[in-house]
C-alpha positions in Angstrom: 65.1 1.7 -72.5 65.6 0.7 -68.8 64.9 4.0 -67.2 61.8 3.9 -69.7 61.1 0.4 -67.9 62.1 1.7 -64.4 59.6 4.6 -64.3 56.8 2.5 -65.1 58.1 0.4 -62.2 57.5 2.8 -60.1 54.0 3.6 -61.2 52.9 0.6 -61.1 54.2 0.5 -57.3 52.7 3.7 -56.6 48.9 2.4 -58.2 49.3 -0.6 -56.2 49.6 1.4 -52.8 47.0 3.6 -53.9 44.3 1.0 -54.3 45.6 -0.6 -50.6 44.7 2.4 -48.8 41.7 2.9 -50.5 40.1 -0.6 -49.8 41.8 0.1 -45.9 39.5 3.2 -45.8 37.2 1.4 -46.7 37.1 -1.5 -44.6 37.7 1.2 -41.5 34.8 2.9 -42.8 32.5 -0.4 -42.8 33.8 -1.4 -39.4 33.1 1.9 -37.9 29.6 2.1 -39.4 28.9 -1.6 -38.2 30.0 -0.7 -34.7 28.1 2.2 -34.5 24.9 0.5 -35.7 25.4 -2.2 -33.5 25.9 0.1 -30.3 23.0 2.3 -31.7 21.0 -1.3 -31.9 22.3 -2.0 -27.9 21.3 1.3 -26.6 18.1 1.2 -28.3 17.3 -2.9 -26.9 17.8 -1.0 -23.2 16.0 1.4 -23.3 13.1 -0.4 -24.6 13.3 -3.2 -21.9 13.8 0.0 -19.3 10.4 1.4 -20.4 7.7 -1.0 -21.3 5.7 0.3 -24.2 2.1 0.9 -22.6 -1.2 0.9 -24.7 -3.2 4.3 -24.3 -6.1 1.8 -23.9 -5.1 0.1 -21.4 -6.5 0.3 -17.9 -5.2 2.1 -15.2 -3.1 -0.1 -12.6 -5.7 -1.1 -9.4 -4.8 -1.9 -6.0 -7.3 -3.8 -3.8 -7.2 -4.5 -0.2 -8.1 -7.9 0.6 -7.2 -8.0 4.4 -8.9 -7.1 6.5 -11.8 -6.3 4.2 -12.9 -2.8 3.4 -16.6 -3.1 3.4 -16.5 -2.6 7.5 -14.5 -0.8 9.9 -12.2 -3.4 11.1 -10.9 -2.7 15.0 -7.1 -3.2 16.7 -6.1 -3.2 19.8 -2.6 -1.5 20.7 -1.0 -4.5 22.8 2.2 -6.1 23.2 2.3 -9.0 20.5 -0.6 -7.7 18.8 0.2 -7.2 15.1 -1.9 -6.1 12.4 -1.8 -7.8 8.4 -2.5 -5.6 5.5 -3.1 -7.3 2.3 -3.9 -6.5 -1.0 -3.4 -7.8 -5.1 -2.6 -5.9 -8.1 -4.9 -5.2 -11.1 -3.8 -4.1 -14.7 -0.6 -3.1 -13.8 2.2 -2.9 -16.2 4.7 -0.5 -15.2 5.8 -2.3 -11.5 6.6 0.2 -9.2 9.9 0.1 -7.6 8.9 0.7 -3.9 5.2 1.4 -2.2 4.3 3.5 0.3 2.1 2.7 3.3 0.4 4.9 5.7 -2.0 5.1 8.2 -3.8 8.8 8.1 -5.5 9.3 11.6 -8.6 11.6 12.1 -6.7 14.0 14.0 -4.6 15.1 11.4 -1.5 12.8 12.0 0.5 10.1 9.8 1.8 7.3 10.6 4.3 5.2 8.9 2.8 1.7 8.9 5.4 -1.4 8.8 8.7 -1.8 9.7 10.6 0.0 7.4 9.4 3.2 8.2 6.2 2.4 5.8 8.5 1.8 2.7 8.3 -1.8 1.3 9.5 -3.1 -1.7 7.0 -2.8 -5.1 5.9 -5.9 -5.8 4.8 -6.8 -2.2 1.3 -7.6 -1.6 1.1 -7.8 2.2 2.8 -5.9 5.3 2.6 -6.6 8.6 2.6 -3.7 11.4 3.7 -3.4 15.1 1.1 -0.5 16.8 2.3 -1.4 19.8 6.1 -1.2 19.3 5.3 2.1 17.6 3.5 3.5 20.4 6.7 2.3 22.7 9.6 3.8 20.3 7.5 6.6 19.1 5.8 8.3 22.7 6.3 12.5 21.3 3.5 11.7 18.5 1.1 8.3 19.8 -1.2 6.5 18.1 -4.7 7.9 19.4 -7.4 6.1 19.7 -9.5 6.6 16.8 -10.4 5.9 13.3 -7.6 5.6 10.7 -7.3 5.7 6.6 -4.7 3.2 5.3 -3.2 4.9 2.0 -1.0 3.3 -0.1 1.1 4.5 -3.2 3.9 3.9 -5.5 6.4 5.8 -7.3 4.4 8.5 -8.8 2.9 9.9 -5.2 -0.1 9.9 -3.3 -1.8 12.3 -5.3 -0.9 10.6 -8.8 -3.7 10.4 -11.1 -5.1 7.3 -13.2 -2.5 6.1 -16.5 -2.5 3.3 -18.3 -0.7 0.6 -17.0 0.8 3.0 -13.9 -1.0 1.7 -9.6 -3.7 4.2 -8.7 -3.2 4.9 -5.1 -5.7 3.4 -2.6 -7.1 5.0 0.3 -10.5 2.6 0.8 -9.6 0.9 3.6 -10.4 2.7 7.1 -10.0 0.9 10.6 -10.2 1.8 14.0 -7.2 1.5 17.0 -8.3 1.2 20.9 -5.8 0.5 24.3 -7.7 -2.0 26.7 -8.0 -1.0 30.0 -6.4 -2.8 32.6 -8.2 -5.7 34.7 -9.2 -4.8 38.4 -10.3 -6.9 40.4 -13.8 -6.6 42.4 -12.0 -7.7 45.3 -10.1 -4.2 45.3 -13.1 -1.8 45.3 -13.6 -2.1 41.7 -17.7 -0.6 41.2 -19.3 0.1 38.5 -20.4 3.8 37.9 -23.4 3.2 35.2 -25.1 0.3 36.8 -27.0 2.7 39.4 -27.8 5.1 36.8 -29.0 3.0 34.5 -31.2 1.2 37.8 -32.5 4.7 38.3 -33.4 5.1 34.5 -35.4 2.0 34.5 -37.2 3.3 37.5 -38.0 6.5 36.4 -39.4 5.4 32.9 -42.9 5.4 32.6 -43.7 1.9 31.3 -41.8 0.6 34.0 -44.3 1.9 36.4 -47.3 0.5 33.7 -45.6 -3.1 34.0 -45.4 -2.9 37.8 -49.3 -1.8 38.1 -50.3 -4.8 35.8 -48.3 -7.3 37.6 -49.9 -6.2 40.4 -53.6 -6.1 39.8 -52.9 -9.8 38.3 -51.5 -10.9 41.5 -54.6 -9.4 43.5 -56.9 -10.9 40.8 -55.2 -14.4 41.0 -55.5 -14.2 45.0 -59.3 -13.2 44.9 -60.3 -15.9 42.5 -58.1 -18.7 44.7 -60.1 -17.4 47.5 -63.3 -18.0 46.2 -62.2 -21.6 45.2 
């Protein structure tokens, strides 16, 4: 009778720890699945606020000069102090780029890096101020010509990136013009000026400036006969 007692003792024991490490599993098991869906959920929030979800439909991101304007050619001078204020504003754009890149493309072939970090400024800026001078100074194996020059600016994607929803179109509209003033010289130290005889010899030579001479003076003979008279 008590070993009869005793065994069932012990397998009432041994159902007891059975069902303990069953509902442990378990719990593990809900735990680790809850984690996992929550990290699953984290990764999933990040990525999403990394890459904004962009509309097929929706325009492509515009860029638009504002200073100086683009419908004339706007001209610089390349003098000490003499700085030069690109502006622009941003259209439809979705997808901020994280830096832009500005350059001034000359006729000759050349680029230059406009600004003064080497022509990269940050994404969101909508101005940038350049120095043609102090270029010209630090920069004298490849100076700025005198000549007309296409301001280009792009983002991330490249100067060559086509239009996507949402994404900055690159902008080359603008086009401007760089000179060097000459320096001043005084009359007083021979100065002359070469075209002023030539152009006095032009006048001369032209054929209604000899008609205007004749009629001035058969008006003056005319006018001297009739005061005669009187």
């Amino acid at each position: 009778m008590w070993e009869k007692r005793q065994n069932n003792g012990n397998g009432g024991q041994q159902q007891t720890s059975s069902q303990t490490g069953t509902q442990t599993a378990s719990q593990q098991s809900q735990t680790a699945t809850q984690t996992g869906t929550q990290t699953q959920s984290s990764n999933s929030t990040s990525v999403t606020n990394a890459m904004p979800t962009i509309p097929q439909s929706a325009p492509a991101g515009i860029l638009t000069v504002t200073q100086p304007p683009q419908q004339s050619t706007s001209y610089f001078k390349i003098a000490p102090s003499q700085y030069i204020t690109f502006g622009w504003n941003f259209s439809y754009i979705i997808a901020t780029p994280t830096h832009l890149t500005v350059s001034a493309v000359c006729q000759n072939g050349n680029t230059y890096p406009v600004g003064p970090t080497n022509g990269i400024i940050p994404g969101t800026a909508t101005s940038v101020v350049w120095d043609p001078y102090s270029y010209q100074t630090s920069h004298p194996n490849l100076p700025l010509a005198q000549a007309e020059y296409n301001l280009r600016i792009w983002g991330d994607q490249g100067p060559d990136a086509p239009r996507a929803p949402g994404y900055l179109t690159p902008n080359s509209g603008l086009t401007f013009a760089l000179y060097t003033p000459q320096p001043y010289t005084p009359i007083s130290s021979g100065w002359g000026c070469p075209g002023c005889s030539g152009a006095l010899s032009q006048y001369i030579s032209h054929p209604a400036f000899a008609g205007v001479v004749a009629t001035l003076l058969v008006m003056f003979l005319s006018g001297s006969a009739l005061l005669r008279r009187l």
